[in-house]
C-alpha positions in Angstrom: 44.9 -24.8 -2.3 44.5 -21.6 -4.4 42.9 -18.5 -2.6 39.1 -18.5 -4.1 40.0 -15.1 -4.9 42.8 -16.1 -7.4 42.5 -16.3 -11.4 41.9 -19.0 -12.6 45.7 -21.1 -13.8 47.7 -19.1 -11.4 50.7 -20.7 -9.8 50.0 -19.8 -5.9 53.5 -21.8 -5.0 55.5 -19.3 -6.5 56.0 -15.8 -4.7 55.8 -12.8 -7.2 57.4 -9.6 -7.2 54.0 -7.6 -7.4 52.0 -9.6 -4.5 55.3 -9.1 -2.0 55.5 -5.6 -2.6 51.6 -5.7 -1.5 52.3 -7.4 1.4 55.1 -5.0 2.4 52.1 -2.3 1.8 49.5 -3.8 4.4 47.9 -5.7 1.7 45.7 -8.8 1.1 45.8 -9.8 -2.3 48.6 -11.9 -1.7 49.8 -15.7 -0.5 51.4 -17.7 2.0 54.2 -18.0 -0.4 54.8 -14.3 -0.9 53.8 -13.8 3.3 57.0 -16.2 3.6 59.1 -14.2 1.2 58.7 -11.2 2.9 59.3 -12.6 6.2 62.8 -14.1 5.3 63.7 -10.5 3.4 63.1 -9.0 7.0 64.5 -11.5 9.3 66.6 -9.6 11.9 65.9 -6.2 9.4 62.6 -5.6 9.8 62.1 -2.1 8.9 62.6 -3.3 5.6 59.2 -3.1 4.7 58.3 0.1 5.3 60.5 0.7 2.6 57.2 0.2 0.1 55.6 2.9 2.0 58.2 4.8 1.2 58.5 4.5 -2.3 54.8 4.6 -2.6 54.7 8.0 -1.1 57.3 8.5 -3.8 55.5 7.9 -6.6 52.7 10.1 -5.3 54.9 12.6 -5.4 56.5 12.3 -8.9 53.0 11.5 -10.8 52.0 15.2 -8.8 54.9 16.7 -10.3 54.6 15.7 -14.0 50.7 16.6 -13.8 52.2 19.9 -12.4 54.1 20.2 -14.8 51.3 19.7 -17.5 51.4 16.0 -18.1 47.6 14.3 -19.1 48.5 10.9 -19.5 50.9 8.5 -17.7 52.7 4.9 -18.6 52.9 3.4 -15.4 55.1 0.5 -15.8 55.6 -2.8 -13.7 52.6 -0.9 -11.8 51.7 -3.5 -9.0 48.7 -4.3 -7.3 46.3 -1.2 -6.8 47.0 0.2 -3.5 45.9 3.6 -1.4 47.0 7.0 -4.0 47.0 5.0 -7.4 48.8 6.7 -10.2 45.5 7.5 -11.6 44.0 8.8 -8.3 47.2 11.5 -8.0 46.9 12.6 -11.6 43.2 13.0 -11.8 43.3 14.9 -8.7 45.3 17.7 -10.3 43.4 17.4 -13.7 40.7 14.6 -13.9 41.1 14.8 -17.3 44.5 12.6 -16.8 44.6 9.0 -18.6 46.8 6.4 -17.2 47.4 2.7 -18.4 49.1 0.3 -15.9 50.8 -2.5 -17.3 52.2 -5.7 -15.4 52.5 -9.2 -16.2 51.1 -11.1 -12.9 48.0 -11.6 -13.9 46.1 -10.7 -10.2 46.9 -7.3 -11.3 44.8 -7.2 -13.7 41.9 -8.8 -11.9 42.0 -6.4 -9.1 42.8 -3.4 -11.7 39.9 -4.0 -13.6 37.5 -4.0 -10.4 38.8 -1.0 -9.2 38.3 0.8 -12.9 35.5 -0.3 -13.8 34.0 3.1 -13.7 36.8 4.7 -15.0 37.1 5.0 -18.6 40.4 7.3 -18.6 42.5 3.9 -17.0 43.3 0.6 -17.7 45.4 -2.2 -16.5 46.9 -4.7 -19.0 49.0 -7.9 -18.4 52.0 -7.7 -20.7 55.3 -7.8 -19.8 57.8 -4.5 -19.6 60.6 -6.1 -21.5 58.7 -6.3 -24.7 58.6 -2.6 -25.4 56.7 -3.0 -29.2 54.1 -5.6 -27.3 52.8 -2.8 -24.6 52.9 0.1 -27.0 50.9 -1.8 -29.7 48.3 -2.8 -27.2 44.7 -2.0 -27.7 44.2 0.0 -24.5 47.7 1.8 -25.0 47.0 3.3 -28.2 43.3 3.4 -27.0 44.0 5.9 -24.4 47.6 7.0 -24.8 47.9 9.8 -28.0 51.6 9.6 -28.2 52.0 12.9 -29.8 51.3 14.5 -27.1 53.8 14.6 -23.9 53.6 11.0 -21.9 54.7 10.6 -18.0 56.7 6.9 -18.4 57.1 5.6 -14.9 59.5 2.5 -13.6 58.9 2.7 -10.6 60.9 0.0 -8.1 60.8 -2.1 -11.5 64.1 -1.6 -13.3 65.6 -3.5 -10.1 64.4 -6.6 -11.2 65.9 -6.6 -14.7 69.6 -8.4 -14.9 72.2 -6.5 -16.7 71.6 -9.2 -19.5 68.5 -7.8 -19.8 69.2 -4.5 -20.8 67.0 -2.0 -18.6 68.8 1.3 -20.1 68.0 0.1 -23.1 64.6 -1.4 -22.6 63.5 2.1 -20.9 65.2 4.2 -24.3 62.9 2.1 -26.0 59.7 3.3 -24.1 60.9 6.9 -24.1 62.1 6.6 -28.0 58.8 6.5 -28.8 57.4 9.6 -26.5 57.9 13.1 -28.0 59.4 15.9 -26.4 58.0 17.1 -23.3 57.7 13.5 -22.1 58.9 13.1 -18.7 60.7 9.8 -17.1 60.5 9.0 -13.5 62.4 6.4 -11.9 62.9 4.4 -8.0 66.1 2.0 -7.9 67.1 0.2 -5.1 71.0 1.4 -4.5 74.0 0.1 -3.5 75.1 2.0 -0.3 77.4 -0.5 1.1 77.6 -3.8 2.7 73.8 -4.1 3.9 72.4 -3.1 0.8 74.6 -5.8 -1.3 72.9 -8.2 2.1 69.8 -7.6 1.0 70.4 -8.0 -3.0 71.8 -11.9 -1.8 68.7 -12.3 0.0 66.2 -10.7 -2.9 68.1 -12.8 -5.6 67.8 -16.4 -3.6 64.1 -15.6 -2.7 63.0 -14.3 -5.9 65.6 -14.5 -8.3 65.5 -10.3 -9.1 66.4 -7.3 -6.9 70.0 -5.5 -8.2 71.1 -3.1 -6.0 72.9 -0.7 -8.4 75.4 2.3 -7.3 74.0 5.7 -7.4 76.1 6.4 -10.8 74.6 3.2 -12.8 71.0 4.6 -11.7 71.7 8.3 -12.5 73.0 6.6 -16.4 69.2 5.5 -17.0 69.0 9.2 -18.1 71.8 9.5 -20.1 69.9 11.4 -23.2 67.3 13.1 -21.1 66.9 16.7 -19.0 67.9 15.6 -15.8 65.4 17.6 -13.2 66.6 19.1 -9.8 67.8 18.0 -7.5 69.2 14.9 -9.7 69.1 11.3 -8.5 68.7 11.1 -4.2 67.3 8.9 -1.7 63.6 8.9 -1.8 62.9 11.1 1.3 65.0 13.8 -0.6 63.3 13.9 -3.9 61.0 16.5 -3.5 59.5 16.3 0.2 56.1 17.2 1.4 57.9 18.3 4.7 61.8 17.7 6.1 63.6 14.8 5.6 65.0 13.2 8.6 69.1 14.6 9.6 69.4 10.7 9.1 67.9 8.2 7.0 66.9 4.9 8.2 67.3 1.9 6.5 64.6 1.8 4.6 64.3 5.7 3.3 67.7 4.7 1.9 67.0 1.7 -0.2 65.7 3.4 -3.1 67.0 6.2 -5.3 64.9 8.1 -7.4 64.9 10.7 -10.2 62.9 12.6 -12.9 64.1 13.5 -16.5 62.5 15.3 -19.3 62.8 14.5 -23.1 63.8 18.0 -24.7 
């Protein structure tokens, strides 16, 4: 039996990539099937799940950085389920002028998006799906609030993971920052291939949900072949731009995802 919470026609036997990522962030807007998911990802590895955390933190950081850096309005792409520091809530903390559009195709993320925004006119959420590049940029609330002659921050952030080769993420993602002008920046978190656990955990995230590549360092650093790559390149999350020291060694979970910013001359 569906959660009462749930929209209406959605299939609560099948886990999602969005509502196990909130589980792995302490959240509720989740199911048993996605509760079961996570636990068979962590069996006999569980600080696995901190690894959302992690790349949460992350993405604090790097939506910080472009609004830094004079970004105003932000593409936040395979967004999730709202959680604590929301792309929106970094940005407009730096200039509350920022706009930002989330856009994911589970359809609970829009529910729980749109209660969250309701006051806030500068953000929407919008269920399309990433791999139709034409579809999201065409969308009423995209051009609504995104003015895409002026510099964009296009964010993919633990998303590009969960496209196949066959699916083309470079070129998906060129797509997306073909049509952003210069000044345009391009953050990106990638689980990575650093040996024989990490290619463990791609078996296990490809039975349970059919997505999760673990790619080597060099195939993530490629995603910005034709952009500015920023210092210090493509790292381990704890690395890429740190509020305080990293750890001397990272743990399982600061190493699962890589992550690095560009800039469209």
């Amino acid at each position: 039996m569906a959660a009462e919470w749930a929209p209406q026609g959605i299939d609560t036997s099948r886990p999602s990539v969005a509502r196990v990522y909130d589980v792995a962030l302490g959240g509720k807007d989740n199911f048993a099937v996605d509760r079961a998911v996570a636990q068979r990802l962590q069996d006999g590895l569980p600080e696995i799940m901190s690894m959302a955390r992690v790349n949460r933190a992350t993405l604090g950081r790097a939506v910080r950085l472009m609004a830094e850096r004079g970004v105003r309005q932000f593409l936040d792409l395979g967004a999730g389920l709202p959680s604590a520091d929301n792309t929106h809530q970094v940005a407009q903390r730096v200039a509350p002028d920022s706009r930002v559009v989330y856009v994911d195709k589970d359809p609970i993320v829009l529910a729980h998006g749109r209660a969250l925004l309701a006051d806030d006119d500068r953000t929407a959420v919008i269920t399309a799906d990433l791999r139709d590049p034409k579809t999201v940029l065409a969308h009423p609330e995209v051009t609504r609030l995104l003015d895409l002659s002026q510099p964009v921050g296009v964010l993919f952030v633990a998303i590009l993971h969960h496209l196949h080769d066959d699916e083309d993420p470079k070129g998906v993602l060129d797509d997306y920052m073909s049509a952003m002008p210069s000044g345009s920046h391009l953050f990106v978190s990638h689980f990575c291939d650093f040996g024989p656990l990490s290619q463990e955990l791609q078996r296990r995230f490809l039975d349970l949900l059919g997505t999760g590549r673990f790619r080597a360092a060099e195939q993530i650093t490629a995603f910005f072949d034709g952009y500015e790559l920023l210092p210090p390149g493509v790292v381990p999350n704890p690395l890429w731009h740190p509020d305080e020291p990293p750890p001397a060694e990272l743990s399982l979970a600061q190493r699962m995802h890589y992550a690095g910013m560009a800039y469209k001359p």
